[in-house]
C-alpha positions in Angstrom: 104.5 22.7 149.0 103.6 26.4 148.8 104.1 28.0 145.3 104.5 31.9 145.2 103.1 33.3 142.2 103.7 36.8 141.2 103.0 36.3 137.5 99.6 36.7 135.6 98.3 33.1 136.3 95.0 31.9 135.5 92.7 30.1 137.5 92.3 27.0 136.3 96.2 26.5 135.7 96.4 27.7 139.6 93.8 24.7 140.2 96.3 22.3 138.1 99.0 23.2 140.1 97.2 23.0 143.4 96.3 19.8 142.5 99.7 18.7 141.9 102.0 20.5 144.2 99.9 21.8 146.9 98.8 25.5 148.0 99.1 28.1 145.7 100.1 32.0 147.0 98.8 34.1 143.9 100.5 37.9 144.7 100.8 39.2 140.5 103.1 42.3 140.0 100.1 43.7 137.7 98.0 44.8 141.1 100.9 47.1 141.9 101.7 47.5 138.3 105.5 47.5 138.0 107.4 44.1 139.0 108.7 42.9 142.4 112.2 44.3 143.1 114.8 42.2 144.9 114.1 43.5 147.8 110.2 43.2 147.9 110.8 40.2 146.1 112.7 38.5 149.1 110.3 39.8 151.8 107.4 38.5 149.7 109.0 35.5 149.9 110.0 35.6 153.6 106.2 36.3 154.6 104.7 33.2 152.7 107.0 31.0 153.3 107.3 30.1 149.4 108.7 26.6 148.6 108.7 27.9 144.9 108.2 30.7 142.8 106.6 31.3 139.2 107.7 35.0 138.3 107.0 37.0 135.4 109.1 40.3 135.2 110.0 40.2 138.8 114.1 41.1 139.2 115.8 37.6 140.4 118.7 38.7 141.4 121.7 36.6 142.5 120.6 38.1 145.9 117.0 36.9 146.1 118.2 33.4 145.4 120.8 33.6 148.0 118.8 34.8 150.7 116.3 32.6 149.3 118.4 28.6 148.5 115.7 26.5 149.4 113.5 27.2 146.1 111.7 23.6 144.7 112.2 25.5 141.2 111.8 28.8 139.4 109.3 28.9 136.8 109.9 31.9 134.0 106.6 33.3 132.0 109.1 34.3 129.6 110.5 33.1 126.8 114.1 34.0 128.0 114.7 33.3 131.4 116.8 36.8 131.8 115.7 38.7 134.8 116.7 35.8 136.5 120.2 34.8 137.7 120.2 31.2 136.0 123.4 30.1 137.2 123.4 31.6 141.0 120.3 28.8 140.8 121.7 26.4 139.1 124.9 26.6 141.8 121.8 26.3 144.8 120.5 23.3 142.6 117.2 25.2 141.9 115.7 24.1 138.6 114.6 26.8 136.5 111.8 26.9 133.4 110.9 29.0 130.9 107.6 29.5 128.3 109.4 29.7 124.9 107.0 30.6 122.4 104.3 32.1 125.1 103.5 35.3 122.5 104.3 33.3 118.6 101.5 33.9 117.9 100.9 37.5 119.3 104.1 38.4 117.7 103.1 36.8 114.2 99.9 38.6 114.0 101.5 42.0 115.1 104.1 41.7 111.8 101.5 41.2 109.5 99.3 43.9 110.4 102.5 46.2 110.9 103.7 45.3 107.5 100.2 45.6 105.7 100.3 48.8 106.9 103.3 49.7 106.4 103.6 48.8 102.8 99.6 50.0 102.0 100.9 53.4 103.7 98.2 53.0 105.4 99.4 55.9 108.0 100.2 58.5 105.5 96.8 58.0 103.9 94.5 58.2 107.5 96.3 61.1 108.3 95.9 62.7 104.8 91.9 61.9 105.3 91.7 63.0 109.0 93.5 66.4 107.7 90.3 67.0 105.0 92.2 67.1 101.9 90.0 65.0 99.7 88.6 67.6 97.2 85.8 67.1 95.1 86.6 64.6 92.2 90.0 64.5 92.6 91.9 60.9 92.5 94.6 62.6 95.2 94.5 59.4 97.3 94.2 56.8 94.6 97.1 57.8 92.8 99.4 59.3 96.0 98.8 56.2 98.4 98.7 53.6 96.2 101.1 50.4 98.1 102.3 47.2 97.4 100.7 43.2 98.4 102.8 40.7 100.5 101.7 38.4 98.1 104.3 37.3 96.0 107.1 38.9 98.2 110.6 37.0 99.5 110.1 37.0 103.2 113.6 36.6 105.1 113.6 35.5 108.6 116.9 35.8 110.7 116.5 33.4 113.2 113.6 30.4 112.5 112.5 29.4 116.3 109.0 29.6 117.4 107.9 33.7 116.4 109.4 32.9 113.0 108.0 29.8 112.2 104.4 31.1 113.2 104.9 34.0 110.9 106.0 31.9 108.0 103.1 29.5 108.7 100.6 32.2 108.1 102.1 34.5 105.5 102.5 31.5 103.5 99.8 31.7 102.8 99.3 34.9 101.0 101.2 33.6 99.4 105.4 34.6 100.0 108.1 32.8 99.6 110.0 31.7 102.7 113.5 32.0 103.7 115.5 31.8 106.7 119.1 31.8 108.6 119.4 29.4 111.5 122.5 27.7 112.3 120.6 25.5 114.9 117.9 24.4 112.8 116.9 22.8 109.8 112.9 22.9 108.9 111.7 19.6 107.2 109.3 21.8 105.6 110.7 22.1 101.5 108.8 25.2 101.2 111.2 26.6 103.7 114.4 27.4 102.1 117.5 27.8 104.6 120.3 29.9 103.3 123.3 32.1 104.5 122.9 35.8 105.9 124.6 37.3 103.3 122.2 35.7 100.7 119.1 36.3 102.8 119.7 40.0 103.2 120.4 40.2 99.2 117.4 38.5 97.9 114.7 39.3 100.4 111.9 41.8 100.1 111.2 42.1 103.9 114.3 40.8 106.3 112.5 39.8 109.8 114.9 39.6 113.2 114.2 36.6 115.7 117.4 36.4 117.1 118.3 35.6 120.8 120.6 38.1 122.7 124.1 36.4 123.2 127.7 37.2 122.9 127.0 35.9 119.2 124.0 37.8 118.3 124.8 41.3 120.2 125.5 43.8 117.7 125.5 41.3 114.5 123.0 43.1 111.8 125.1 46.0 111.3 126.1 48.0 107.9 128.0 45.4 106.0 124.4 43.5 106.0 122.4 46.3 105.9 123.6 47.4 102.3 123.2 44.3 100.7 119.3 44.6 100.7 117.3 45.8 98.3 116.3 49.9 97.4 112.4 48.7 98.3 113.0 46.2 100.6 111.6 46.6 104.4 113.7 45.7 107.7 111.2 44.2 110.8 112.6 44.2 114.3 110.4 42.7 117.2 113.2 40.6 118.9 115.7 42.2 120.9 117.4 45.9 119.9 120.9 45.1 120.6 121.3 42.5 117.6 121.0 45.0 115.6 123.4 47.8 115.6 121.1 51.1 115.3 123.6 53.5 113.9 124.0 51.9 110.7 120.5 51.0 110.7 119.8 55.0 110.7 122.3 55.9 108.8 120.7 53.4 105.8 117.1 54.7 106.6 118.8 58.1 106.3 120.3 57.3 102.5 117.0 55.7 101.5 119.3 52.3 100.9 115.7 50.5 101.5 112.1 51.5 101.5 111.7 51.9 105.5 111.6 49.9 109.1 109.1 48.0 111.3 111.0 48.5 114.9 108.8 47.2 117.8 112.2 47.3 120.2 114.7 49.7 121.6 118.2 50.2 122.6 116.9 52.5 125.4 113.3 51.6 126.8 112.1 54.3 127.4 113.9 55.8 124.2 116.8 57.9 124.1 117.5 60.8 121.5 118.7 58.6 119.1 116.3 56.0 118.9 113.7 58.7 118.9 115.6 59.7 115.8 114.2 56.1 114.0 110.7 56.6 115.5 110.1 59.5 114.1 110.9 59.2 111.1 108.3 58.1 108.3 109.3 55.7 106.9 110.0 53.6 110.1 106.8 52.1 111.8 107.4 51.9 115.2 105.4 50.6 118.4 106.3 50.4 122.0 107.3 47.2 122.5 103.9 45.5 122.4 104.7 43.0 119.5 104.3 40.1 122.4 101.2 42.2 124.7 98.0 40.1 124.0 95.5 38.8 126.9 95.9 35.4 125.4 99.6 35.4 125.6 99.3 35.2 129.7 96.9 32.3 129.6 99.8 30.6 127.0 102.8 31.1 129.2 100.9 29.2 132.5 100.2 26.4 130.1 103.0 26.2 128.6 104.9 26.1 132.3 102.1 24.0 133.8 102.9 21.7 131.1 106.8 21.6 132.1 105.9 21.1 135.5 103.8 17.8 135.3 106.1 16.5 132.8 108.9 17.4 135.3 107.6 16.7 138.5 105.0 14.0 138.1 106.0 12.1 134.6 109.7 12.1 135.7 110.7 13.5 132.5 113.9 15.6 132.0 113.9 15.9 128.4 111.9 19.1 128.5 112.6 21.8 126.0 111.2 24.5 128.9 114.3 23.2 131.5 116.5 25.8 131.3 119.3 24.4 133.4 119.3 21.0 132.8 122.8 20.8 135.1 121.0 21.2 138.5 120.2 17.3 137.8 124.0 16.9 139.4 123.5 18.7 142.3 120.7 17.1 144.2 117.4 15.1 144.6 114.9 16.7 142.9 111.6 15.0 143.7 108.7 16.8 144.4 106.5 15.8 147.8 103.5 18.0 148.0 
């Protein structure tokens, strides 16, 4: 078997795979530094003859897979398989799998410092220092930049998958209290407390977004939530920008109804007027979509998808929580010879 990879892949996870499956065609998008389109995606494929293909950001298309049936499987570095046309390759029988929780921890880290900062007004204070207004005696900067602690705070987290059960593992700690809104989940942990979203959004001091983008979740934190937090409360976005509606989110920022925003995601990437509109304002942190951009988190999504792999192909397994489309197990034999 010949395995195209285009995604950031390390060497020794290349070597497990090898091992396993056969040669391994390593072509990453980062040498040309955007992703494969469909098009160079399907003569890429063409050229080496791929039997499989582990992609990163690479553009999937319905096309590529049907000039392209004969894929062993599609492996994701992702943790939401959607640049790639799931059920075009679940129709050709392809199995496809995903890395969900590649960047937890990347994301997890990112929060904390974001929020330290944010509620230290850390910002304000660097740029009052770098502009030389510190003036001999003078308790300016004691007294005009003093901030809060997380410590003690109500963390609310919309959405309790991997990102935000790594955050509320290590702000815990500070300590916070924890609270969350899944409907799919129910933590065993009693320190966790699982309420409603109407409840969450009233009582916490920081509401956190880890939802998923569906039909369900397009759209859903919008004004009538929004206004039920409190005047000093912070909102944290570094999921996906269409769950929340960014109007009403503005338009609350705009009427100080809370103390400010931690926005790591767009509507428009790169930004439009409007969501230029939230960035710049000051009491909105925002970064360009980086919350998941660590070194480490490549060398987590190959063994996290090396892992899926052996427990798909060589232990037989089809219980897998990375096994996106479980459904291809109708269409055909799926037993890998090397």
């Amino acid at each position: 078997m010949r395995i195209l990879i285009t995604a950031p892949y390390h060497q020794q996870a290349q070597d497990e795979l090898a091992n396993w499956f056969g040669e391994i065609i390593y072509r990453p998008w980062k040498l040309q530094e955007r992703a494969y389109s469909p098009t160079e995606l399907i003569d890429l494929l063409k050229v080496t003859q791929a039997d499989a293909l582990i992609t990163e950001h690479d553009e999937v298309t319905a096309a590529v897979i049907e000039a392209y049936p004969a894929l062993r499987f599609i492996g994701v570095c992702r943790g939401t398989p959607s640049n790639v046309a799931v059920s075009t390759a679940t129709e050709k029988g392809i199995p496809v799998f995903n890395t969900p929780a590649r960047n937890a921890q990347a994301v997890a880290e990112l929060f904390i410092a974001n929020l330290i900062t944010l509620m230290r007004n850390t910002l304000a204070a660097i740029h009052w220092l770098e502009g030389e207004n510190w003036a001999a005696g003078a308790h300016t900067s004691y007294l005009q930049f003093k901030g809060n602690e997380i410590a003690g705070k109500t963390i609310g987290m919309v959405g309790f998958g991997a990102v935000g059960q790594t955050i509320a593992n290590l702000v815990r700690h500070f300590p916070t209290r924890i609270q969350y809104y899944d409907p799919f989940y129910t933590s065993d942990d009693p320190d966790y407390k699982k309420t409603d979203l109407e409840t969450l959004f009233k009582s916490s001091d920081v509401v956190s977004i880890h939802l998923p983008v569906n039909e369900q979740t397009k759209g859903l934190i919008g004004k009538p939530l929004l206004t039920l937090m409190k005047p000093d409360a912070i909102f944290v976005n570094t999921a996906r920008a269409v769950v929340v509606n960014r109007e009403d989110l503005l338009e609350v920022l705009e009427n100080r109804k809370i103390r400010g925003a931690i926005l790591d995601v767009f509507d428009h990437e790169p930004p439009d007027e409007l969501d230029y509109k939230l960035i710049h304002r000051e009491d909105v942190l925002a970064t360009p979509h980086i919350a998941g951009a660590t070194f480490e988190v490549e060398d987590h999504h190959a063994d996290i998808l090396n892992k899926a792999l052996h427990n798909f192909f060589v232990a037989e397994k089809t219980d897998i929580r990375q096994f996106v489309n479980p459904a291809v197990l109708n269409k055909k034999d799926l037993t890998i010879n090397p």
